[in-house]
Every structure is written in C-alpha cells, then in structure tokens.
N, C-alpha and C positions, 0 to 999 in steps of 0.2 A: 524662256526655258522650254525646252521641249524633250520629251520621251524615245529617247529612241532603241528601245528597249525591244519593241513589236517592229523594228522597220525592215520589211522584208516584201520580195515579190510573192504573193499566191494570189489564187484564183481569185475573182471579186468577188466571190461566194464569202469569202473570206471577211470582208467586210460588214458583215450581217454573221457570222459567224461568230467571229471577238467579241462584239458589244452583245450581242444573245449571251455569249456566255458567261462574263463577267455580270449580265444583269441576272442570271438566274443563280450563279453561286451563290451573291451576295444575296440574295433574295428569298435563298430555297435552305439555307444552312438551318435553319431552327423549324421551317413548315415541316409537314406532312408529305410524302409523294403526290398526291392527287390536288393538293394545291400548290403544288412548285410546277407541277403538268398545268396546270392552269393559268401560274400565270407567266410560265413559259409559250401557253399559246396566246395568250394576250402579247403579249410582251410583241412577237413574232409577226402578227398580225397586225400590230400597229407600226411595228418598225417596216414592215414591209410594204404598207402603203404608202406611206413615204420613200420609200426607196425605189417603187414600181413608178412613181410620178418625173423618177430622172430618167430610168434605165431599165430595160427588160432583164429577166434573170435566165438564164442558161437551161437550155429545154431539162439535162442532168443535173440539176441546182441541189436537188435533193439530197442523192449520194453524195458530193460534193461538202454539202450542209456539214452533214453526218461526220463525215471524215474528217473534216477539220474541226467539228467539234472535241474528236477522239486525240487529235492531236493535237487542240490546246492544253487537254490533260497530259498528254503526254507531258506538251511543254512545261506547264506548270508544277508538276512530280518534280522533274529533273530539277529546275532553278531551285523550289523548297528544296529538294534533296542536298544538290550543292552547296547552297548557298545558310543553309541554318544546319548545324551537325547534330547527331540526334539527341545530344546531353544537352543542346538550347532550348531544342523543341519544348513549346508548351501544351497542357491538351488539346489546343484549341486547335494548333499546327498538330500535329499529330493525328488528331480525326478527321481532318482533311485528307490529309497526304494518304491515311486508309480506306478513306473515299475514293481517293482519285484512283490510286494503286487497285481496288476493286473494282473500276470501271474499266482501268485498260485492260486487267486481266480479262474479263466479262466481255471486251471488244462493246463496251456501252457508251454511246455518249450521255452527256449530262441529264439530257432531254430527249425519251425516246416519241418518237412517234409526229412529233409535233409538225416538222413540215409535211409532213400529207396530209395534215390536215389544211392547211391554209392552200385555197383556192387562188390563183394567180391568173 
C-alpha cells in the first residue's frame, strides 16, 4: 500500500520540509509557542544531519524552506476545506483550519525563524 497523496515534483527542499512539518503540527498542537520553536529547532537540526550525511542543501534552501512550509498550509487548508464540510467539522478540525487560515493570511509559516538558526 502506498500514499500517494504528496506525489509530486518540488524542490528537495521539499523533502525536509513535509516531514518538518507534519512533525511540528502534531507535536506543537497543545504546547506553548516557545516550546513548539523548540522543538521545531530540535527536530530540524537533527533531521538535517542526517540528510547533510547524503546530500548538500541549495546555497537559497532557507527561502525555499519557508515557502514550502507556507504552502503545505496552503495545502492542507484546502483538502480539510474540501474534503470535511463545515457542519462535520469537529473543534478539534476547526482550530486547526483557524490556525492554518491565520498563518496564510499572516504569510507565516508553521515555524518561524528556525532555519537560520541551524548552521550547515
């Protein structure tokens, strides 16, 4: 069985992108800000030594980061939007989707700040 749900060409930034962000939604939904920055730089920093051990990252890796972070929210908005109508929606789906909806407004990704922190 396989997913093919994410199968698409983008940047390989991309690839360190998806799993960042999936690891910080689920991860950051009930913390604090400053411990979801936390262990979105944890997270980040250790995924990234593993992934510096195959492959170098793109001198612009950063903006790149960024922007496909902005646009998993995108993505993710739109499938909840579609795909559960709003009389399904339970709260749980619903302060997400107000989550996400105020980050694209905001032009925020998930996680601000995090790749310039991490030295490469």
């Amino acid at each position: 069985m396989f997913d093919f749900d994410d199968a698409c060409y983008l940047w390989y930034v991309s690839d360190i992108a998806i799993p960042f962000y999936y690891a910080v939604l689920s991860a950051g939904s009930g913390i604090i800000s400053l411990e979801r920055e936390n262990f979105a730089a944890r997270f980040l920093s250790l995924f990234l030594a593993g992934y510096l051990e195959e492959t170098e990252l793109p001198e612009d890796w950063n903006t790149q980061f960024h922007l496909l972070l902005r646009l998993r929210d995108v993505t993710l908005y739109s499938v909840l939007h579609k795909k559960i109508a709003a009389k399904d929606r339970d709260q749980k789906i619903a302060q997400l989707m107000k989550r996400l909806r105020s980050r694209i407004e905001d032009k925020k990704p998930i996680a601000e700040g995090i790749a310039e922190l991490i030295v490469t």
